[in-house]
Backbone as CSV, one residue per row, in Angstrom:
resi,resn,N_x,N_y,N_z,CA_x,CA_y,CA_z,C_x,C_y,C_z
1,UNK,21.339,-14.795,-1.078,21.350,-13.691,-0.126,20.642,-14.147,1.138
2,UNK,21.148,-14.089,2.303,20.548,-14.441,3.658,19.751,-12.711,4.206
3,UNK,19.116,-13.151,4.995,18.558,-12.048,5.828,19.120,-12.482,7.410
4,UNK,19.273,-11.003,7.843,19.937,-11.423,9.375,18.573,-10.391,9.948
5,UNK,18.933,-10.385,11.412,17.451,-10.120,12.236,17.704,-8.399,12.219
6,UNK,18.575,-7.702,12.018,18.526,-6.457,11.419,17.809,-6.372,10.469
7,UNK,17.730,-6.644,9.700,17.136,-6.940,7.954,15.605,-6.754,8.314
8,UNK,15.532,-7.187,9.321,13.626,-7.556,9.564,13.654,-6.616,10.346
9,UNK,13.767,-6.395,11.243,13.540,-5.437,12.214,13.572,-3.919,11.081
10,UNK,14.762,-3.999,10.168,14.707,-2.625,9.301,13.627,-2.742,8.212
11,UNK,12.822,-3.770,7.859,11.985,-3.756,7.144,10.921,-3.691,7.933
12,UNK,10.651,-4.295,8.549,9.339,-4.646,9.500,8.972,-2.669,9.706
13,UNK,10.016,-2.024,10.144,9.689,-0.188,10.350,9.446,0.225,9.612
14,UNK,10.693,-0.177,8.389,9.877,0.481,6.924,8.563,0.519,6.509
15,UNK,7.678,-0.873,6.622,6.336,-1.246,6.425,5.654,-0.821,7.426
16,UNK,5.931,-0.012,8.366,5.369,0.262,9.844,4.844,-0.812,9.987
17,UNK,5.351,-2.044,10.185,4.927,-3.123,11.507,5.369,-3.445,12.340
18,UNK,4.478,-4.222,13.251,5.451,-4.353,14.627,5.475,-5.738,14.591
19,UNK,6.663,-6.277,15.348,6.963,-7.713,15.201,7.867,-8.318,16.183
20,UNK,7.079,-9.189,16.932,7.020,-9.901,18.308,8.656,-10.509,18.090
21,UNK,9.507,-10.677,18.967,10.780,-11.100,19.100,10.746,-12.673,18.880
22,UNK,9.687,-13.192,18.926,9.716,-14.607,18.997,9.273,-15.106,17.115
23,UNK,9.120,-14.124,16.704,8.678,-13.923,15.226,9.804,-14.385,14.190
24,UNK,11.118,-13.234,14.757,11.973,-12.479,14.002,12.407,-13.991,13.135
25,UNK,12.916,-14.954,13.959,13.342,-16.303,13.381,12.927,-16.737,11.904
26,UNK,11.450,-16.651,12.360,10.622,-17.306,10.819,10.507,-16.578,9.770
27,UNK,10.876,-14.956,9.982,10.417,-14.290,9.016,11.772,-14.550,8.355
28,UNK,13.114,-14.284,9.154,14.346,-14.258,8.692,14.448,-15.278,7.762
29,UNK,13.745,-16.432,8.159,13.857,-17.849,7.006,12.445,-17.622,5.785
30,UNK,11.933,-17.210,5.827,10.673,-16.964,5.108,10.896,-15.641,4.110
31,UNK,11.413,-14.659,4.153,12.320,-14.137,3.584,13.288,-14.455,2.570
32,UNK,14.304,-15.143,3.470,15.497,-15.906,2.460,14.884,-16.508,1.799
33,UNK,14.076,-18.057,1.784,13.018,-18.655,0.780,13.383,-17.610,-0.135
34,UNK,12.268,-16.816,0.056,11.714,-15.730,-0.900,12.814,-15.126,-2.097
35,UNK,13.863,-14.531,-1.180,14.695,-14.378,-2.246,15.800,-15.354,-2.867
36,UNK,15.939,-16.433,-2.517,16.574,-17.658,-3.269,15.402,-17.967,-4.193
37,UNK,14.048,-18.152,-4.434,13.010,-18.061,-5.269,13.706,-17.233,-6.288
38,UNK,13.726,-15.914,-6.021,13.754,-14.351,-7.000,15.426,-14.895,-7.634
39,UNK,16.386,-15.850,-6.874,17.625,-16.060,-7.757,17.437,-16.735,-8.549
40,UNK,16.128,-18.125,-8.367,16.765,-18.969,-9.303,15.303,-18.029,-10.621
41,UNK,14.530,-16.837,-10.481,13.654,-16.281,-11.510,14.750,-15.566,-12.420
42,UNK,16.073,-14.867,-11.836,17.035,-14.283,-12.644,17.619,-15.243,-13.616
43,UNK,17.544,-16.550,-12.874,18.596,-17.425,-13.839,17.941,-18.034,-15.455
44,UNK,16.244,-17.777,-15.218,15.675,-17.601,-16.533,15.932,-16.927,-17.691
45,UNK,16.816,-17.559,-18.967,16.293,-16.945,-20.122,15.117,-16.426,-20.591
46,UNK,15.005,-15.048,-19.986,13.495,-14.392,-21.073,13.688,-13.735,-22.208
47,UNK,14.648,-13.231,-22.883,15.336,-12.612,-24.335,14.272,-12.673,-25.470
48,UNK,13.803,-13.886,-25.491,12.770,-14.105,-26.300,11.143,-13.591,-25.960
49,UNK,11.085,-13.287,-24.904,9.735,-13.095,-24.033,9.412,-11.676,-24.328
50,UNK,8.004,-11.208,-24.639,7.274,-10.253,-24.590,6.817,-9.524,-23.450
51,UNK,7.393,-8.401,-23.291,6.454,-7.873,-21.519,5.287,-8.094,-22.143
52,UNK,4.274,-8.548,-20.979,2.949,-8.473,-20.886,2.294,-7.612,-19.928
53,UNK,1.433,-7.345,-19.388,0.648,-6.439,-18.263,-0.112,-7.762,-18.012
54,UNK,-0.543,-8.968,-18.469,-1.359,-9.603,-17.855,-1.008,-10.996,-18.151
55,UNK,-1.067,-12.043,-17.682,-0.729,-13.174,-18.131,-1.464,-14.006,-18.853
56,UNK,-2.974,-13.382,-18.860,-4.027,-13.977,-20.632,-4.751,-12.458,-21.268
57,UNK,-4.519,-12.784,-22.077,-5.054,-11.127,-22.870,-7.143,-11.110,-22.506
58,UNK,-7.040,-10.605,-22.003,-8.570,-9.613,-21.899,-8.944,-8.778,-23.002
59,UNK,-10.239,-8.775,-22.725,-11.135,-8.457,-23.755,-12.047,-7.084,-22.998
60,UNK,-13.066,-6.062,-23.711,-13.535,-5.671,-22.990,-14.908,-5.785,-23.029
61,UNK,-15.569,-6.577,-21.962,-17.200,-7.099,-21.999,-17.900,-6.389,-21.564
62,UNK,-17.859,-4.779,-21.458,-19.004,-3.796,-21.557,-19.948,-3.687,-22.443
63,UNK,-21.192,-3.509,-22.216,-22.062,-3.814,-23.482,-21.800,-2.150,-24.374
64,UNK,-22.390,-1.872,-25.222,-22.525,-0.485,-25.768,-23.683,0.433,-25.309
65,UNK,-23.029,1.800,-25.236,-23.977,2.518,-24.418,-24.713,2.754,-25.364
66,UNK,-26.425,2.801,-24.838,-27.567,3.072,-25.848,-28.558,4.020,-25.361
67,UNK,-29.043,5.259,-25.717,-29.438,6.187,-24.949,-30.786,5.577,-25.328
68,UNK,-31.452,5.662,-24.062,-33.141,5.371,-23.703,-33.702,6.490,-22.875
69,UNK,-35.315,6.370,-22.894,-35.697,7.239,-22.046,-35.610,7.421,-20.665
70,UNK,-35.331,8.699,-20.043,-34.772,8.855,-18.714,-36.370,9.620,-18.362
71,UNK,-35.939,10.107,-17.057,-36.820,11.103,-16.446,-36.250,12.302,-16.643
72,UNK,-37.793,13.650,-16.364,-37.280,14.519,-16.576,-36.446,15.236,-15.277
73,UNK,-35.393,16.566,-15.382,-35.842,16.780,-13.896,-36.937,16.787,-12.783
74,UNK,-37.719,17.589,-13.446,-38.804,17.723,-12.510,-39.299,16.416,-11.619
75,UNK,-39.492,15.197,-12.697,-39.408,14.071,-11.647,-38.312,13.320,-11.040
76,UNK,-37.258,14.032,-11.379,-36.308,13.627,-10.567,-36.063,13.978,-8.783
77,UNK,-36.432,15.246,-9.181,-36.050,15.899,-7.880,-37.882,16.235,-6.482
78,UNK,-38.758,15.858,-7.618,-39.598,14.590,-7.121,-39.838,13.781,-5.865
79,UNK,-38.458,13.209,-6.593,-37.800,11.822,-5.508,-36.955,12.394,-4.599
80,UNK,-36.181,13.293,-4.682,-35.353,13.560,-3.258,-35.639,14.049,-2.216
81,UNK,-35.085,14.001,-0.963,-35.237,14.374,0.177,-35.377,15.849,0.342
82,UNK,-34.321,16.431,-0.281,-34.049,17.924,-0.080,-33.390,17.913,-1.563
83,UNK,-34.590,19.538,-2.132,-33.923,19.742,-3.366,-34.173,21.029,-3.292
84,UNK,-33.268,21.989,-4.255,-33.607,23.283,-4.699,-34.070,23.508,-5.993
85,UNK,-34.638,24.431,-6.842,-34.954,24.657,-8.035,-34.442,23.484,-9.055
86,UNK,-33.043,23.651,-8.794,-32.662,23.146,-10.073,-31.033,21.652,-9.675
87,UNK,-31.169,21.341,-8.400,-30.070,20.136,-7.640,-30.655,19.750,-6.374
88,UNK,-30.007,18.451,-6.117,-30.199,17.769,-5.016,-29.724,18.751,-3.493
89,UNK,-29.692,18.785,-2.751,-29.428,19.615,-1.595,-28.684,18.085,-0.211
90,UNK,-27.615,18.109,-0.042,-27.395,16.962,0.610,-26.489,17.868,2.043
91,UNK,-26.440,17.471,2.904,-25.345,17.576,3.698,-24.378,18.272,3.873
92,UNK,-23.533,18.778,4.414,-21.829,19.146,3.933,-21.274,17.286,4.538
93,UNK,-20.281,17.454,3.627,-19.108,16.553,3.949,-17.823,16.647,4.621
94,UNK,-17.289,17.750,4.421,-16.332,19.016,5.116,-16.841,19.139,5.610
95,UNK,-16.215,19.294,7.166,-16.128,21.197,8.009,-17.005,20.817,8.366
């Protein structure tokens, strides 16, 4: 499959980018590459192949959660800048 300078120009909008006229050339060939790559990935027998999600299996190296002593509120709020009875008091973020 070739790409012609329509092709880019209609992709380049799709992706909202903008792209200098002196560009269009390399992408048009940088492109094609790309999808003569993706022809000769079709021409692979995978029949035998397993989908994967990852290409080496992972593990998960979180340690285990272990409850220890915390603070109480009272010294929590202690430490903050601005607190009320019983929460932190911060800012609005909104509005």
């Amino acid at each position: 499959m070739s790409i012609r300078a329509e092709d880019v120009y209609r992709l380049a909008k799709l992706a909202k980018l903008r792209i200098a006229e002196d560009a269009v050339e390399g992408v048009e060939r940088d492109l094609s590459k790309i999808l003569q790559m993706v022809d000769q990935l079709r021409e692979v027998d995978t029949s035998g192949v397993e989908p994967m999600v990852h290409a080496i299996e992972l593990s998960d190296v979180l340690a285990d959660d272990i409850v220890g002593p915390s603070l109480s509120q009272e010294e929590v709020l202690q430490n903050a800048p601005a607190h009320d009875e019983a929460s932190f008091r911060v800012p609005p973020v909104l509005g």
